[in-house]
C-alpha positions as CSV (number, residue, x, y, z in Angstrom):
1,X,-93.9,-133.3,-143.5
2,X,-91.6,-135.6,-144.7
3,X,-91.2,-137.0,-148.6
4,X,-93.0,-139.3,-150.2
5,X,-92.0,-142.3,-153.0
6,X,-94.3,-144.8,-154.3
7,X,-92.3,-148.3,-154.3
8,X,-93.1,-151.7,-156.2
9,X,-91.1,-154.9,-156.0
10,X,-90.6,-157.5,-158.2
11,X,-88.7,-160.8,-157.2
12,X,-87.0,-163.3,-159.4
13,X,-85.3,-166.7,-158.2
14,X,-81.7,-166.9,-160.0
15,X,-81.0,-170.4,-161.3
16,X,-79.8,-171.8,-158.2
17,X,-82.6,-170.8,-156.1
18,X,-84.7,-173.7,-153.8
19,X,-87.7,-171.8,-154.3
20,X,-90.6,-171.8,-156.8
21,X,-91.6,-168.4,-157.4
22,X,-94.6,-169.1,-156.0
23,X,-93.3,-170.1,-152.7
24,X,-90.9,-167.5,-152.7
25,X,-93.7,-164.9,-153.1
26,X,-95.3,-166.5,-150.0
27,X,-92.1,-166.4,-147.9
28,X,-91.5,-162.6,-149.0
29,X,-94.8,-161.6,-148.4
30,X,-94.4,-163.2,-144.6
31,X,-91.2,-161.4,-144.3
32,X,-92.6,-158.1,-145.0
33,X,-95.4,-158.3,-143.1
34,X,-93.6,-159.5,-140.1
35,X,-90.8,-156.9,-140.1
36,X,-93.4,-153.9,-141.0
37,X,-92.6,-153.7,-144.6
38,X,-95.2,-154.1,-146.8
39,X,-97.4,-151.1,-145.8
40,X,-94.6,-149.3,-147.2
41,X,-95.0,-150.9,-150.4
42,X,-99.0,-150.8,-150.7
43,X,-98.8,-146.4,-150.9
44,X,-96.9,-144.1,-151.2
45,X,-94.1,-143.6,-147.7
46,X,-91.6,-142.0,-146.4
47,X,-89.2,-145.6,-146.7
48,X,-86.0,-143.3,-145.3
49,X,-84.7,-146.8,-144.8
50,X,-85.7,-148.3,-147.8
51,X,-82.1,-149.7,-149.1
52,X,-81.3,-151.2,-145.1
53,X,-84.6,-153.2,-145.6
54,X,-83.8,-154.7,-148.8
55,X,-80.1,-155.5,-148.0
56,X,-81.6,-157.9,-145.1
57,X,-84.3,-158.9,-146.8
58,X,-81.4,-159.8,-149.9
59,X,-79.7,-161.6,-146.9
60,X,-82.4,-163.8,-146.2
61,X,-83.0,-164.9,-149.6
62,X,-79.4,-165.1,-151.2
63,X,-80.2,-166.8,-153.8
64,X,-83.0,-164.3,-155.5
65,X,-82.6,-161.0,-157.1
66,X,-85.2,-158.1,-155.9
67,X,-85.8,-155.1,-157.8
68,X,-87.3,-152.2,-155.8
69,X,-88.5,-149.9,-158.2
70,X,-89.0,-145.6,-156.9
71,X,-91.0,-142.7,-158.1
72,X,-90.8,-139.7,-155.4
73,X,-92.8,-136.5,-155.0
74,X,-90.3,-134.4,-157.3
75,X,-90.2,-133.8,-161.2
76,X,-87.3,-137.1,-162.3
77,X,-87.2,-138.6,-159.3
78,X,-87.8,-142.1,-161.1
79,X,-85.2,-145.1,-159.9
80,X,-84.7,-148.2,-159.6
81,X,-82.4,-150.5,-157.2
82,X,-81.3,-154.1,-157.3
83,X,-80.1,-156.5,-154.5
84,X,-78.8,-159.5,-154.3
85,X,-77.2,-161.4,-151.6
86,X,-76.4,-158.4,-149.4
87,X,-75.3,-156.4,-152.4
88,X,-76.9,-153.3,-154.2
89,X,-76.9,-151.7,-157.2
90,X,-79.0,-148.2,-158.1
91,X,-80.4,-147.1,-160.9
92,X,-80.9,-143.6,-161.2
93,X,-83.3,-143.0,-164.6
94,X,-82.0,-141.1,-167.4
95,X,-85.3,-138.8,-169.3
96,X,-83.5,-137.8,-172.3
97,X,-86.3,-135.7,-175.2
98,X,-85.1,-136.3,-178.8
99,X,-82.8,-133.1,-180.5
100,X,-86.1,-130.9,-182.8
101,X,-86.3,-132.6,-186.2
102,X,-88.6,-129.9,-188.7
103,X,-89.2,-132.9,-190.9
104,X,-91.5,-134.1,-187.6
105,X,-93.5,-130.5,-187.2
106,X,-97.2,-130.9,-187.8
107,X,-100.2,-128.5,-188.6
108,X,-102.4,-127.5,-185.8
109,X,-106.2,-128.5,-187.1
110,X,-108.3,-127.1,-184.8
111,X,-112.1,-127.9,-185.5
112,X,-113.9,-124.6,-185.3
113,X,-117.3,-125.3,-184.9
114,X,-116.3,-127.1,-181.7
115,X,-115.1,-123.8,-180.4
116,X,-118.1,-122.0,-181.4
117,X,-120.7,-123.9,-178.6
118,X,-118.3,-122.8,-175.6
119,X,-118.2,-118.6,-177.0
């Protein structure tokens, strides 16, 4: 069956980069296509390979910083990953819920003749 993560990229050309972002979205969107990429990108996959991809894709473009963004089938499974040059850094997500404040507690108002037309 296999699991499945929904990916996004984003591309940004450091300082020293040759390429206007709109070329470099061109020359990206070549790459992909020609080394079976982008399907991967356009729903949700099974990418096993994901981070081999992107470290020669990083390769090929030294000079711009990609940031492949995840969110898998399980409950936290939100990441993202950054390359740059051959290199990689993840980011695993932190979901952190706020310690229970009673000054914050609110009333219920439920409207009751709303619930009367559905008894």
């Amino acid at each position: 069956m296999g699991y499945y993560t929904s990916y996004e990229l984003d591309m940004e050309a450091t300082s020293s980069s040759k390429y206007t972002q709109q070329a470099l979205e061109v020359l990206v969107d070549t790459y992909l296509r020609d080394n079976d990429i982008l399907s991967n990108l356009l729903e949700p996959s099974k990418w096993y390979k994901h981070d081999e991809d992107m470290i020669e894709l990083s390769k090929r473009f030294p000079d711009v910083l990609f940031t492949l963004r995840g969110l898998g089938d399980d409950y936290g499974d939100l990441w993202r990953t950054y390359y740059l040059n051959g290199k990689m850094q993840y980011a695993g997500a932190k979901i952190t819920f706020p310690e229970f404040d009673p000054a914050l507690l609110e009333k219920l108002v439920i409207c009751t003749h709303e619930l009367e037309e559905y008894t």
